[in-house]
MOPAC internal coordinates of N, CA, C and O (Angstrom, degrees):
PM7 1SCF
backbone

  N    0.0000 0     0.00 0     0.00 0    0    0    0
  C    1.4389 1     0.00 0     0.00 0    1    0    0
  C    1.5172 1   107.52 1     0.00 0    2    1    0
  O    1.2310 1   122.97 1   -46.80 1    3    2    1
  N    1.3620 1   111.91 1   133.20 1    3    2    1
  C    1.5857 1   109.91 1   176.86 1    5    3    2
  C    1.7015 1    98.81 1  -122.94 1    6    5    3
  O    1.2310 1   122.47 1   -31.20 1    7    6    5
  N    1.0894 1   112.88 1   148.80 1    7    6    5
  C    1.5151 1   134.02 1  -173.88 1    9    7    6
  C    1.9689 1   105.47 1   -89.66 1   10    9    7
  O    1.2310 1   128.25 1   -77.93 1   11   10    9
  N    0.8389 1   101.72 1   102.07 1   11   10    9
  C    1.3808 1   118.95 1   171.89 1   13   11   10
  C    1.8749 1   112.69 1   -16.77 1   14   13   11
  O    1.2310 1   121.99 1   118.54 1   15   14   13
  N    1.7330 1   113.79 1   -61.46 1   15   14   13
  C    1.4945 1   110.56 1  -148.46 1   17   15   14
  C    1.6562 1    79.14 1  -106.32 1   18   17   15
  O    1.2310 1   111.95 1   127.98 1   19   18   17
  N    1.3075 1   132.79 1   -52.02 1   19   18   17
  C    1.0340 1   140.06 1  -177.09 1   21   19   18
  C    2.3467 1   120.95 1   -65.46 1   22   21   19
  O    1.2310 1   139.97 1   145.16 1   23   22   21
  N    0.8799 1    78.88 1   -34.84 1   23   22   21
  C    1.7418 1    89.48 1   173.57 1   25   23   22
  C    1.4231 1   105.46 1    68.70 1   26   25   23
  O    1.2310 1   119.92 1  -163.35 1   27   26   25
  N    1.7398 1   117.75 1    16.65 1   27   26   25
  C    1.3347 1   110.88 1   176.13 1   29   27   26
  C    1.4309 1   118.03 1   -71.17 1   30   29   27
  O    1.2310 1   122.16 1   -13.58 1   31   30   29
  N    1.3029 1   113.46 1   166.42 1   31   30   29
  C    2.0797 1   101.42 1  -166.66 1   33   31   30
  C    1.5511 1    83.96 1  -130.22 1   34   33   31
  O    1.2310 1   136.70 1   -10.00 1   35   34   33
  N    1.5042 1    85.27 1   170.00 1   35   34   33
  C    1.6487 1   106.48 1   179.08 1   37   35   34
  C    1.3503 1    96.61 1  -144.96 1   38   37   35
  O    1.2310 1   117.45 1   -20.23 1   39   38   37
  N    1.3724 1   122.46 1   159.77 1   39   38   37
  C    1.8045 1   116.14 1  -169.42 1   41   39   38
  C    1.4207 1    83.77 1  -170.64 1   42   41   39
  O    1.2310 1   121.54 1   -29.39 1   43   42   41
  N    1.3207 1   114.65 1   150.61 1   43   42   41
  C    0.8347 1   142.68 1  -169.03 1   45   43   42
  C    1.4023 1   126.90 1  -169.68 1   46   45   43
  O    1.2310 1   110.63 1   -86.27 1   47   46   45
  N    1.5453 1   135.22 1    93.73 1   47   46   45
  C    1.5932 1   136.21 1  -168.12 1   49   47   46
  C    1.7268 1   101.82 1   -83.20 1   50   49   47
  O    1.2310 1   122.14 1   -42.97 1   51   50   49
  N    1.4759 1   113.50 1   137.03 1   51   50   49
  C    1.3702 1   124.43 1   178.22 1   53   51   50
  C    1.5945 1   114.55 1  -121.30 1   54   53   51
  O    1.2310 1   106.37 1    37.98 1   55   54   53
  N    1.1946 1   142.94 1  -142.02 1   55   54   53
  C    0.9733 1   144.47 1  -142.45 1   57   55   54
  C    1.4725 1   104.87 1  -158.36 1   58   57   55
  O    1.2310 1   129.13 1   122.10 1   59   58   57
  N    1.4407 1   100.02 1   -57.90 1   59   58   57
  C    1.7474 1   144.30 1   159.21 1   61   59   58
  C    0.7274 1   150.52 1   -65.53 1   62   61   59
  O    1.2310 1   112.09 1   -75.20 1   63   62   61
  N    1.4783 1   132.52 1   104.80 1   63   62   61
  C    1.7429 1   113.13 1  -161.76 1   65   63   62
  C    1.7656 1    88.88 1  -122.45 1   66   65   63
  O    1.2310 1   129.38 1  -121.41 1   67   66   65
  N    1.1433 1    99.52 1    58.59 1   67   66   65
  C    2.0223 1   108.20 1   172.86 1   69   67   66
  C    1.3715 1   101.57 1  -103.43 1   70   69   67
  O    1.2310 1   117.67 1   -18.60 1   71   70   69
  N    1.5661 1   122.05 1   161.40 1   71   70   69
  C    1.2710 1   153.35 1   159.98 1   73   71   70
  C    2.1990 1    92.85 1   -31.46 1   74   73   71
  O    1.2310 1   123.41 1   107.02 1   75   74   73
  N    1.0161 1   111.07 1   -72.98 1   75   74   73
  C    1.8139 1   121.19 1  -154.22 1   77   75   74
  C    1.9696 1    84.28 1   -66.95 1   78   77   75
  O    1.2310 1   121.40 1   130.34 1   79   78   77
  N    1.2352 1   114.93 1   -49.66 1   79   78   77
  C    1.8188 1   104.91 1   170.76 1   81   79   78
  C    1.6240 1   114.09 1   -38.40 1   82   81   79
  O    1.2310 1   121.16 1   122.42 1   83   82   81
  N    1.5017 1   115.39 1   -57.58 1   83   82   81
  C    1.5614 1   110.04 1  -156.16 1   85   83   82
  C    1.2661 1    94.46 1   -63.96 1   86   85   83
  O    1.2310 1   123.65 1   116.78 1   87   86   85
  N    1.3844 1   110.61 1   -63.22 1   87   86   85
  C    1.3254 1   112.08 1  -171.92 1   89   87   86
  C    1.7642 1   134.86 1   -42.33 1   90   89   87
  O    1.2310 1   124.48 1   167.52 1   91   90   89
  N    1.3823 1   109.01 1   -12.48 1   91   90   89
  C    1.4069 1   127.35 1  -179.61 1   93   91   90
  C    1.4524 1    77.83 1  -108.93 1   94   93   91
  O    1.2310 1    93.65 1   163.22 1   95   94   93
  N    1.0172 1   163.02 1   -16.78 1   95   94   93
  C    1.3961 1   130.86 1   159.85 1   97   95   94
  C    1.5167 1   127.61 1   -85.74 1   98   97   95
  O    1.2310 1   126.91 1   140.46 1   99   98   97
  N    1.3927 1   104.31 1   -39.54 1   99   98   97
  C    1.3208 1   109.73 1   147.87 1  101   99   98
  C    1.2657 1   136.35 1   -30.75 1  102  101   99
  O    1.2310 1   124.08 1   116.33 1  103  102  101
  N    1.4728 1   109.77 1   -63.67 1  103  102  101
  C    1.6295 1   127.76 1   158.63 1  105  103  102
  C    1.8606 1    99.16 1   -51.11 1  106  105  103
  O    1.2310 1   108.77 1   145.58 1  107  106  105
  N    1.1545 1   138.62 1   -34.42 1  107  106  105
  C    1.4237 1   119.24 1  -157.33 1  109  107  106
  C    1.6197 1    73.89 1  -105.07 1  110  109  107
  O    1.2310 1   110.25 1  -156.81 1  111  110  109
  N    1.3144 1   135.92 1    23.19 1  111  110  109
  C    1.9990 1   101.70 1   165.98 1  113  111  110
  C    1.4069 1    94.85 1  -123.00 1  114  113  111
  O    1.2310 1   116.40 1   162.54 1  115  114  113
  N    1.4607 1   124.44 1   -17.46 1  115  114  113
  C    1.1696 1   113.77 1   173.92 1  117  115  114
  C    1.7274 1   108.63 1   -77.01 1  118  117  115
  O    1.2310 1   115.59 1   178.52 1  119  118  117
  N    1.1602 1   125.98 1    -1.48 1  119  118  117
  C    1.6662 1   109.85 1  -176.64 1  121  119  118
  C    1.5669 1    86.77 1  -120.61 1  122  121  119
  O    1.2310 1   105.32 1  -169.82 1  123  122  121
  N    1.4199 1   144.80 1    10.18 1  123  122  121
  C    1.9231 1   128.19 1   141.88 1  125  123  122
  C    1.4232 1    81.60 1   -76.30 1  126  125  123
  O    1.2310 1   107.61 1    95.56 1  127  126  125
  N    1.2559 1   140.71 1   -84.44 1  127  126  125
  C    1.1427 1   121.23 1  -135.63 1  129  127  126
  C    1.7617 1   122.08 1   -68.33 1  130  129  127
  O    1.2310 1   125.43 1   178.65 1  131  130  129
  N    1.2878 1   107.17 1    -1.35 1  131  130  129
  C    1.7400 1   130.86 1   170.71 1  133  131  130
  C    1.3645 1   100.74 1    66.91 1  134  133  131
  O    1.2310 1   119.73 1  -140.77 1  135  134  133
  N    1.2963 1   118.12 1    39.23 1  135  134  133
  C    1.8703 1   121.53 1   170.21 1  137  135  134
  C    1.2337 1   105.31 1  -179.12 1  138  137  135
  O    1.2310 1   126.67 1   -11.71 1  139  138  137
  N    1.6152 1   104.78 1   168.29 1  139  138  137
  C    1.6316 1   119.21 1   165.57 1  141  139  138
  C    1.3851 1   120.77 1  -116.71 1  142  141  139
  O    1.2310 1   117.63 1   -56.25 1  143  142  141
  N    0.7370 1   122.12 1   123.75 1  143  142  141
  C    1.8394 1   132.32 1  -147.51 1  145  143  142
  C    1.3181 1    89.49 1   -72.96 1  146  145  143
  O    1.2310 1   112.36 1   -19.86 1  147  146  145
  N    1.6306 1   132.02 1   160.14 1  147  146  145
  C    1.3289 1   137.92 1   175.64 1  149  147  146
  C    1.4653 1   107.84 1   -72.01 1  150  149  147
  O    1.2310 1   109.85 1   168.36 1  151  150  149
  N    1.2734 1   136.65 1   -11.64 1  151  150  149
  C    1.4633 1   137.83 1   178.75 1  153  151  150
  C    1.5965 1   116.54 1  -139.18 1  154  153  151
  O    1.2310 1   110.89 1   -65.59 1  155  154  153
  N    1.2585 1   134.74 1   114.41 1  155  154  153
  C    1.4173 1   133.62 1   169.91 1  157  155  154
  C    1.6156 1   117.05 1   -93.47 1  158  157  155
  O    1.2310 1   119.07 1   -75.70 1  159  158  157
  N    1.2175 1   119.38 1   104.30 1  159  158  157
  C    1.3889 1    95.52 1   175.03 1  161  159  158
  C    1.7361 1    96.95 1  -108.74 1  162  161  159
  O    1.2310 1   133.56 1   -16.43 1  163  162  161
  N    1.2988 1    91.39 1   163.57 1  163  162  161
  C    1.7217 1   109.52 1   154.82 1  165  163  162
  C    1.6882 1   127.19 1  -127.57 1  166  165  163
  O    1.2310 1   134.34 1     8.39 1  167  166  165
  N    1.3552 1    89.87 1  -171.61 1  167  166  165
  C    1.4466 1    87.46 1  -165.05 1  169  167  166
  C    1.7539 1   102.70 1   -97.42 1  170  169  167
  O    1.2310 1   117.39 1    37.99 1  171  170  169
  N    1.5968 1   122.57 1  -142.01 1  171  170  169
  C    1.4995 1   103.19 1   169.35 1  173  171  170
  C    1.2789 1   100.16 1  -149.18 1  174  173  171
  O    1.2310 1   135.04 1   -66.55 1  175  174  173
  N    1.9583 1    88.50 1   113.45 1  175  174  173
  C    1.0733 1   138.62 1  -160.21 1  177  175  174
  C    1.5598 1   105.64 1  -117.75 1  178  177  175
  O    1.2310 1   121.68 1   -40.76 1  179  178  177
  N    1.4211 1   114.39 1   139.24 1  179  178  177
  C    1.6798 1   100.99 1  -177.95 1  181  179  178
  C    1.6023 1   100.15 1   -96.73 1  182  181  179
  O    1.2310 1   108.93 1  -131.17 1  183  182  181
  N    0.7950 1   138.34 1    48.83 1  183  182  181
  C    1.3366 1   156.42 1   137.95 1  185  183  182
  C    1.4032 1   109.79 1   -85.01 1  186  185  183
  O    1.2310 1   116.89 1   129.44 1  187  186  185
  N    1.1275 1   123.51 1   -50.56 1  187  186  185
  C    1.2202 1   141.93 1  -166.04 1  189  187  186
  C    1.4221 1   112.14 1   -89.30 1  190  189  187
  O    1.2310 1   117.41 1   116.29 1  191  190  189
  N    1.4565 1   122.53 1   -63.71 1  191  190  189
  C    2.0017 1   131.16 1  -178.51 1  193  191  190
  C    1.4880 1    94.98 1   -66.41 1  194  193  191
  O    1.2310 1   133.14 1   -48.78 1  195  194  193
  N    1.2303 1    92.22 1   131.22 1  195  194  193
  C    1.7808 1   107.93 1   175.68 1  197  195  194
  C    1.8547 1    77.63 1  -101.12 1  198  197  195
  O    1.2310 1   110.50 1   158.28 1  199  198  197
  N    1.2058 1   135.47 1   -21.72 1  199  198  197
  C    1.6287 1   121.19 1  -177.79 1  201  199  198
  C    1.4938 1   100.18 1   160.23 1  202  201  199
  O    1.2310 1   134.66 1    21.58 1  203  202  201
  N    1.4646 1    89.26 1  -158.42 1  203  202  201
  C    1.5192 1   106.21 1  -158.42 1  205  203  202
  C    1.6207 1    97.32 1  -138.96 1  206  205  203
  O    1.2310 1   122.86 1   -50.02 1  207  206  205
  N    1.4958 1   112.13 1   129.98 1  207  206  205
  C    1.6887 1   113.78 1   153.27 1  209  207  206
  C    0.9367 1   127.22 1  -124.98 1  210  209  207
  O    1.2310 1   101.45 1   -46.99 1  211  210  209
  N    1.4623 1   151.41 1   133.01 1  211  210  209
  C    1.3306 1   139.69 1  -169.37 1  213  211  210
  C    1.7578 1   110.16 1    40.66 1  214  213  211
  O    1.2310 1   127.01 1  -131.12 1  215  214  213
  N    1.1390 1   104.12 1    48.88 1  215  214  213
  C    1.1785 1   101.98 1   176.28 1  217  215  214
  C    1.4737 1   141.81 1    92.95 1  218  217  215
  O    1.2310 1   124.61 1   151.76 1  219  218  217
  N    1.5091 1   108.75 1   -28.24 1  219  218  217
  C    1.4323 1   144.19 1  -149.36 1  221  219  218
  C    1.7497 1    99.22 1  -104.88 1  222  221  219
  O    1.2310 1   110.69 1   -57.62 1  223  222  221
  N    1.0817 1   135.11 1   122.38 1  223  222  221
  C    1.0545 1   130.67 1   128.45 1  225  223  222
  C    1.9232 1   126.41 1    20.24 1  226  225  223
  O    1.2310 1   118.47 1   -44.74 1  227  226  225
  N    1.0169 1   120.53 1   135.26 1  227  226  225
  C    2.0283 1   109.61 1   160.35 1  229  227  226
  C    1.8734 1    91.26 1  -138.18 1  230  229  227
  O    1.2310 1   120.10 1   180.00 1  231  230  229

């Protein structure tokens, strides 16, 4: 995870590249960095895309 204004990183190597992994990493970058930023984006990850409509991302 990298922080938008600050460019600080968080990294973390898993085992797993499942749904219950990100999210326990997620959860472990928001408590180094001691908050959750007002906006999370990601990239597109099938962990992440529930699909596609007209093209776009869901």
């Amino acid at each position: 995870m990298i922080l938008g204004h600050s460019r600080a990183k968080y990294v973390e190597l898993t085992k797993r590249c499942d749904f219950y992994s990100l999210l326990r990493c997620i959860v472990n970058a928001f408590e180094y960095f001691g908050g959750v930023p007002q906006i999370v984006l990601a990239d597109i990850m099938k962990t992440v895309l529930d699909g596609s409509e007209a093209g776009k991302p869901l």
